[in-house]
C-alpha positions as CSV (number, residue, x, y, z in Angstrom):
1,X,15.5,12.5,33.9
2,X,15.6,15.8,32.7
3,X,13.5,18.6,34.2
4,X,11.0,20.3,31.8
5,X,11.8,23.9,32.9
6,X,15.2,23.4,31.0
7,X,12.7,23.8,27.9
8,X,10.7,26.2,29.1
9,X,11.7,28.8,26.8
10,X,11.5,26.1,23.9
11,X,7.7,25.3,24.9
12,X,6.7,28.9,24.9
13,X,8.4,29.3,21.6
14,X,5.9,26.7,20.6
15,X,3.2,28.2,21.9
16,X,3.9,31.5,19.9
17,X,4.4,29.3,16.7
18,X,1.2,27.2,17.1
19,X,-1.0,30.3,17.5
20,X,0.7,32.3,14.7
21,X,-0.1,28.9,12.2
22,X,-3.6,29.1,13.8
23,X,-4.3,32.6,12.7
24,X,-2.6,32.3,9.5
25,X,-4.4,29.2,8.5
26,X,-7.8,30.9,9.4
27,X,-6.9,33.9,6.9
28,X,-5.9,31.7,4.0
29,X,-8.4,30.0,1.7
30,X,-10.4,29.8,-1.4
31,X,-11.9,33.2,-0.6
32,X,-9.6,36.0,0.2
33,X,-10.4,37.7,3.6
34,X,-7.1,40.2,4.8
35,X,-5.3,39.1,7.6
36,X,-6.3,42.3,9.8
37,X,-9.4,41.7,9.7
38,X,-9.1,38.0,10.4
39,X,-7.4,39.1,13.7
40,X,-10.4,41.7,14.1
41,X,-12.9,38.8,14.0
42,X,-10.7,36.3,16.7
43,X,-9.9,39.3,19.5
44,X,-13.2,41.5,19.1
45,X,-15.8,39.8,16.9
46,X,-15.8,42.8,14.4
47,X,-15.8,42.3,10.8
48,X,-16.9,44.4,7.9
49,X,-17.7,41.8,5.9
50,X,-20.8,39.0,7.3
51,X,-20.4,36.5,5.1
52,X,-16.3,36.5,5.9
53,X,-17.9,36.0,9.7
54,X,-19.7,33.0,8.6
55,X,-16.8,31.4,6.4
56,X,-14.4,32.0,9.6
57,X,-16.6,30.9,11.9
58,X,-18.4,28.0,9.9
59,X,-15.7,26.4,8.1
60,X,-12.0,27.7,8.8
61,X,-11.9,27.8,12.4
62,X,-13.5,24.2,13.0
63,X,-11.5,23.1,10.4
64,X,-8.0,24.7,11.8
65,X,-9.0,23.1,15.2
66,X,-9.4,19.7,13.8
67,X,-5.9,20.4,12.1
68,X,-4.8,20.7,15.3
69,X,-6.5,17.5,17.0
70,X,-5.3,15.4,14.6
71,X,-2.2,16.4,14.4
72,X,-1.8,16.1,18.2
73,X,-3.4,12.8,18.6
74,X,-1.6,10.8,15.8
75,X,1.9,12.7,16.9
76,X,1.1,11.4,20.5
77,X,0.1,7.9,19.4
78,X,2.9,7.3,17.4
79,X,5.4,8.5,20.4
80,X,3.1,5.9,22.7
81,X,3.9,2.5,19.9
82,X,7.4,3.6,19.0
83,X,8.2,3.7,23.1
84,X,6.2,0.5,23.5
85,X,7.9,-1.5,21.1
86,X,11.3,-0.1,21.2
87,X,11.0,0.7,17.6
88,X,11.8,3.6,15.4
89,X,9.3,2.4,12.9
90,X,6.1,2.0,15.2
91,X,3.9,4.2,14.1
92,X,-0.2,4.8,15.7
93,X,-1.0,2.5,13.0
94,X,1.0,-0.7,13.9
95,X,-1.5,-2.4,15.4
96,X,-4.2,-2.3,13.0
97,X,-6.6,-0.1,14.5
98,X,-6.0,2.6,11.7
99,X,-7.0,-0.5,9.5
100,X,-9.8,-1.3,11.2
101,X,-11.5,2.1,10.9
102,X,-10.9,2.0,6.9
103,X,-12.5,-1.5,7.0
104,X,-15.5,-0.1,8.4
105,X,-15.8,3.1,6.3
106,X,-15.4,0.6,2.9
107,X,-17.8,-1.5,4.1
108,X,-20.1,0.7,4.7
109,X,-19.9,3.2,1.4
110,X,-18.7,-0.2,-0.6
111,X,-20.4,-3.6,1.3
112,X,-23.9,-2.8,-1.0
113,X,-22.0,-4.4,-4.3
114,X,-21.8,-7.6,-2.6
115,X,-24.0,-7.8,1.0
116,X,-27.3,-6.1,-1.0
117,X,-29.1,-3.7,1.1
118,X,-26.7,-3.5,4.0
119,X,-25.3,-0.3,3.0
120,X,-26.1,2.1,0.6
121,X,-23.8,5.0,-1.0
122,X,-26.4,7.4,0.2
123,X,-26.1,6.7,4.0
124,X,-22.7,7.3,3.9
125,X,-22.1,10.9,4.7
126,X,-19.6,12.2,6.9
127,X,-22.0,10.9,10.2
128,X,-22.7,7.6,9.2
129,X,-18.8,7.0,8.0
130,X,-17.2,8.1,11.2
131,X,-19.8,5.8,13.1
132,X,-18.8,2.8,10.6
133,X,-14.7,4.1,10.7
134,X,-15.0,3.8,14.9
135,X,-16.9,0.9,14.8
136,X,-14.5,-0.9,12.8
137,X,-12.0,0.3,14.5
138,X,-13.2,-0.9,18.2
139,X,-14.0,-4.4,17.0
140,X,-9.9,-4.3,16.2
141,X,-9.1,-3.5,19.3
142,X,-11.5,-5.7,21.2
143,X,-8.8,-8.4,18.7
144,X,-5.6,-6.4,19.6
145,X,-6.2,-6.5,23.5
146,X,-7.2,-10.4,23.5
147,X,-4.4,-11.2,21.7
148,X,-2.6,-8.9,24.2
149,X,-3.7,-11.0,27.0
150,X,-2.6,-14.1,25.6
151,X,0.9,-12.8,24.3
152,X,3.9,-11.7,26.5
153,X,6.5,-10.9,23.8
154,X,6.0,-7.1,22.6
155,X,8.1,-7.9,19.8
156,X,4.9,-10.8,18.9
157,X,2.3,-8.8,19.7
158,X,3.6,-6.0,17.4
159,X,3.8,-8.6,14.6
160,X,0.1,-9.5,15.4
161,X,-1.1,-6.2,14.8
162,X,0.9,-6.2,11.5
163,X,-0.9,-9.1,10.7
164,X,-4.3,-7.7,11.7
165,X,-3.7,-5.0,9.4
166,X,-3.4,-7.2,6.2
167,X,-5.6,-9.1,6.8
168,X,-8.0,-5.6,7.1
169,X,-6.7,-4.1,3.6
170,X,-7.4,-7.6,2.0
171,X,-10.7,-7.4,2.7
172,X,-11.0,-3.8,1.5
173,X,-9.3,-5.2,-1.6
174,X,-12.1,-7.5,-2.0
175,X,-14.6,-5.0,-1.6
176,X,-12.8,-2.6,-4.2
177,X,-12.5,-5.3,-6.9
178,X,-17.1,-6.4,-6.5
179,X,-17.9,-2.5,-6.1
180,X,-19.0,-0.1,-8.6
181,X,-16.6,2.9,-10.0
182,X,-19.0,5.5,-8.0
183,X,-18.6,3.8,-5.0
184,X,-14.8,2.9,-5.5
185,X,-13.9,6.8,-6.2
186,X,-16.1,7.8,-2.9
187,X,-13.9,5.5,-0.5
188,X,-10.6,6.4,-2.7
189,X,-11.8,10.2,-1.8
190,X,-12.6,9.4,1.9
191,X,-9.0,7.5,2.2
192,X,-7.2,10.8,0.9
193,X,-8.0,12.6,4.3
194,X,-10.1,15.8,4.8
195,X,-9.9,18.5,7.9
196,X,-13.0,20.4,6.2
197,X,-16.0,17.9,6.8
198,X,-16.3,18.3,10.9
199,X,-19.5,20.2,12.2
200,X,-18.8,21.6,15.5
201,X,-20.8,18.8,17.4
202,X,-18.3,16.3,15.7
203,X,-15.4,18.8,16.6
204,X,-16.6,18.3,20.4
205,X,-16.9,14.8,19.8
206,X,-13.6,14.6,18.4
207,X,-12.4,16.2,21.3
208,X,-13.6,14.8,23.9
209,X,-12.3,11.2,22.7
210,X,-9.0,13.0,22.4
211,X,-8.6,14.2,25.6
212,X,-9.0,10.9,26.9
213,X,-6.5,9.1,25.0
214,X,-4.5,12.5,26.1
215,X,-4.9,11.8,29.9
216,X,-4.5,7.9,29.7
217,X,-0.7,8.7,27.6
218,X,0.0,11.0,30.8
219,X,-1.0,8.4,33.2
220,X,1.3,6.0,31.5
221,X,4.8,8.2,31.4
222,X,6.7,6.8,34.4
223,X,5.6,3.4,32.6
224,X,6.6,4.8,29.1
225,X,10.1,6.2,30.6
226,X,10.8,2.6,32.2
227,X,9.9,0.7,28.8
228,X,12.6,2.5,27.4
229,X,15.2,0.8,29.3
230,X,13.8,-2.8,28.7
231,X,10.7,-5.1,29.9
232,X,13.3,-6.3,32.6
233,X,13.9,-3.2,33.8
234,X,10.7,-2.4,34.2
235,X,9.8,-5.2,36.0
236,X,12.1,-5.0,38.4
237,X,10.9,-1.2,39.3
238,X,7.8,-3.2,40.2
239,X,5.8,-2.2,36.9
240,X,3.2,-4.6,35.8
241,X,3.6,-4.7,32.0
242,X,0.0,-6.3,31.3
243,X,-1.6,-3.4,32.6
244,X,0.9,-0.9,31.3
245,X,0.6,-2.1,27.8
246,X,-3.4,-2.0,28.2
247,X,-3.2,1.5,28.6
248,X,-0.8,2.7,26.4
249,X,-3.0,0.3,23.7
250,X,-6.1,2.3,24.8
251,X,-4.6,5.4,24.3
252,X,-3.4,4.9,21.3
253,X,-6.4,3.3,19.8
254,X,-8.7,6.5,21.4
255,X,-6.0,8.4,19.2
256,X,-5.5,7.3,16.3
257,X,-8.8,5.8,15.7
258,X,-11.0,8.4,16.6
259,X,-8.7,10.4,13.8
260,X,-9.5,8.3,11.1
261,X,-13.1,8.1,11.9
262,X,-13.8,11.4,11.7
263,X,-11.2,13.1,9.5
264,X,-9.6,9.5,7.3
265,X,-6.4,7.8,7.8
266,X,-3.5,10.4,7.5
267,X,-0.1,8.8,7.2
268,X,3.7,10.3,8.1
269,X,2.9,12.8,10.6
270,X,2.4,9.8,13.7
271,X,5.7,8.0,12.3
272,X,7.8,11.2,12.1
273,X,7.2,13.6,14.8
274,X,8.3,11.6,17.6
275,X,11.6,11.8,15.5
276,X,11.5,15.2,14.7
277,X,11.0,16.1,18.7
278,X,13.5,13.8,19.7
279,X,16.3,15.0,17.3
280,X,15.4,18.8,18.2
281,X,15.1,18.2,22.0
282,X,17.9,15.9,22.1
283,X,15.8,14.1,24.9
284,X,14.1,10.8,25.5
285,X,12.5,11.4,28.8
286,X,8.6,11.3,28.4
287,X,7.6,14.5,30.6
288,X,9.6,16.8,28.2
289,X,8.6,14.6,24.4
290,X,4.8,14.3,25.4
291,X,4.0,18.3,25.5
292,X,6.5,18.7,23.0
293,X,5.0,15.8,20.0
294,X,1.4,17.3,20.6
295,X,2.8,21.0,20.2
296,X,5.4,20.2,16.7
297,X,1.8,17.4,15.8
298,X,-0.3,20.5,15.8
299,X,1.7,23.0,13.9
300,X,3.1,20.7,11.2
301,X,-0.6,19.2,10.5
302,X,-1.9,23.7,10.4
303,X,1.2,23.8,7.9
304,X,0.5,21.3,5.9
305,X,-3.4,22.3,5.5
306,X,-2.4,26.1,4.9
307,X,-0.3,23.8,1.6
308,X,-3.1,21.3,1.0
309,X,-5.7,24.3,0.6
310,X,-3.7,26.2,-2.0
311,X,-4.4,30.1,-1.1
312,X,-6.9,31.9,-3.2
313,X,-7.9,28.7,-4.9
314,X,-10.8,26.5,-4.9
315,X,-8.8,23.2,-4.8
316,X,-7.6,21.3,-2.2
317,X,-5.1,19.2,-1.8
318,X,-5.1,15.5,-0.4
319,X,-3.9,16.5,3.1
320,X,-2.5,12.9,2.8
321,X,0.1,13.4,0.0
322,X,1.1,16.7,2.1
323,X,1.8,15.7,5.0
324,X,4.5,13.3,3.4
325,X,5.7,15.8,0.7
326,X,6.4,18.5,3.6
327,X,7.5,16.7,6.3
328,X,10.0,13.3,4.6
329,X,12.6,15.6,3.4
330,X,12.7,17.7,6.8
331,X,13.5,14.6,8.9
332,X,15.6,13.2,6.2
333,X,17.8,16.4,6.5
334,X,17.9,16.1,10.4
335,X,18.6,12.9,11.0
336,X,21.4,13.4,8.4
337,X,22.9,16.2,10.3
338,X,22.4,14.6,13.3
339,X,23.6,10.9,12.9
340,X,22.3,9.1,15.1
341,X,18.9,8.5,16.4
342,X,17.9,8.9,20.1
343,X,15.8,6.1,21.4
């Protein structure tokens, strides 16, 4: 296995890239504040202007952070499910988890049309849908990790949590078709994805989950490295797959569903990074990729909400559609250069 200091230089590189898409995200918006005085606010807290103190400090910096999160924690989940399953395709939302979390935000802004008086459109602000999205999404993974204890083919158990998935998005298709059009347009809305909703209390919440689901992937990369070389392999290095595959379950339901809960499901960037890292760092061991998917995670998902925002206009983008429009054609163009896929 390659040592990480051979990409030392690559990592700080990085570094410098994520914090210039930091600043420059924090300076762009609806309401035009120049870039020096953006950087006078960050380094020493003085700004001619108080309301541009409040818009940097109350919306564009907890908002640039989330950016960041999310972008992390679905890059890192979908590195965790493609290694599990041996499968380029495996993305953080394989296993129905992502799923689940819509389930609960539709049935909580949508359920009133047919389960009168259990949920109202009212109650469901950006609080009550995270709590509905995460509890939705736990009661999918209380199903994905008994089915996990019953089945010992990955291959099965990745087919399961396909299956788990449909069977979500049915019932959200019921729900659609029995709710009203106010109610249909608010879920529509809440399934386009949104970094601008997250009070700093839910940022720390965020956070905190993340850093979990952070520490359990590092826990689990001799694991990850030895999955790579197949289940046999691994067993014979004495690794017990039951519990391996627990964790790197966990991990990637802390992840991915804690992201949908509190910022709505965001497609591409989970499914693509890993690539991206992979192709660029021409490397497969799990010491170098994990650093390096939370780092390219984090600046693509700042790059994409510095597009989604549109600069000096009061629209914003789906942050959904961006992702996708922004990042397909780049890893279209490198694994056409390149040729072949590392895995």
């Amino acid at each position: 296995m390659e040592n990480t200091t051979k990409y030392q230089n690559s990592f700080v590189l990085l570094g410098i890239t994520l914090v210039i898409c930091f600043i420059l995200n924090i300076s762009l918006g609806s309401v035009s504040i120049p870039f020096k005085s953006t950087l006078s606010e960050l380094f020493s807290g003085n700004i001619e202007n108080e309301s541009w103190h409040y818009i940097i400090w109350k919306y564009r910096i907890p908002k640039a952070l989330t950016a960041i999160l999310a972008g992390s924690a679905l890059a890192l989940s979908g590195l965790l499910m493609q290694t599990l399953f041996r499968n380029p395709l495996a993305g953080p939302f394989v296993l129905g988890i992502s799923s689940g979390a819509s389930l609960g935000a539709a049935l909580l802004i949508m359920g009133a049309s047919i389960f009168s008086g259990v949920a109202t459109f009212e109650i469901a602000n950006s609080v009550s849908l995270a709590l509905g999205a995460s509890l939705g999404s736990f009661l999918v993974l209380l199903a994905v990790l008994t089915v996990a204890s019953r089945v010992k083919d990955t291959m099965a158990l990745l087919i399961i949590g396909l299956m788990f998935g449909s069977i979500t998005a049915a019932i959200v298709s019921v729900l659609s078709y029995f709710t009203t059009s106010e109610k249909l347009q608010r879920y529509v809305y809440w399934s386009f994805g949104s970094l601008g909703d997250l009070s700093w209390y839910q940022l720390s919440l965020l956070g905190g989950i993340i850093l979990m689901g952070i520490l359990l992937g590092i826990a689990s990369i001799k694991s990850l490295n030895a999955l790579l070389l197949g289940e046999n392999y691994a067993r014979s290095m004495g690794l017990q797959l039951k519990k391996s595959r627990y964790i790197i379950i966990i991990a990637t339901a802390l992840l991915a569903g804690s992201v949908t809960a509190f910022a709505g499901p965001i497609a591409f960037v989970g499914l693509a990074v890993p690539h991206l890292t992979r192709q660029i760092f021409n490397t497969t061991d799990h010491k170098v990729l994990m650093p390096a998917v939370l780092l390219y995670g984090a600046i693509l998902m700042l790059l994409c909400d510095i597009v989604a925002q549109i600069p000096s206009s009061a629209n914003v983008l789906p942050i959904n559609a961006i992702t996708s429009i922004i990042g397909a054609p780049v890893v279209i163009w490198l694994l056409t250069r390149k040729r072949r896929m590392l895995f």
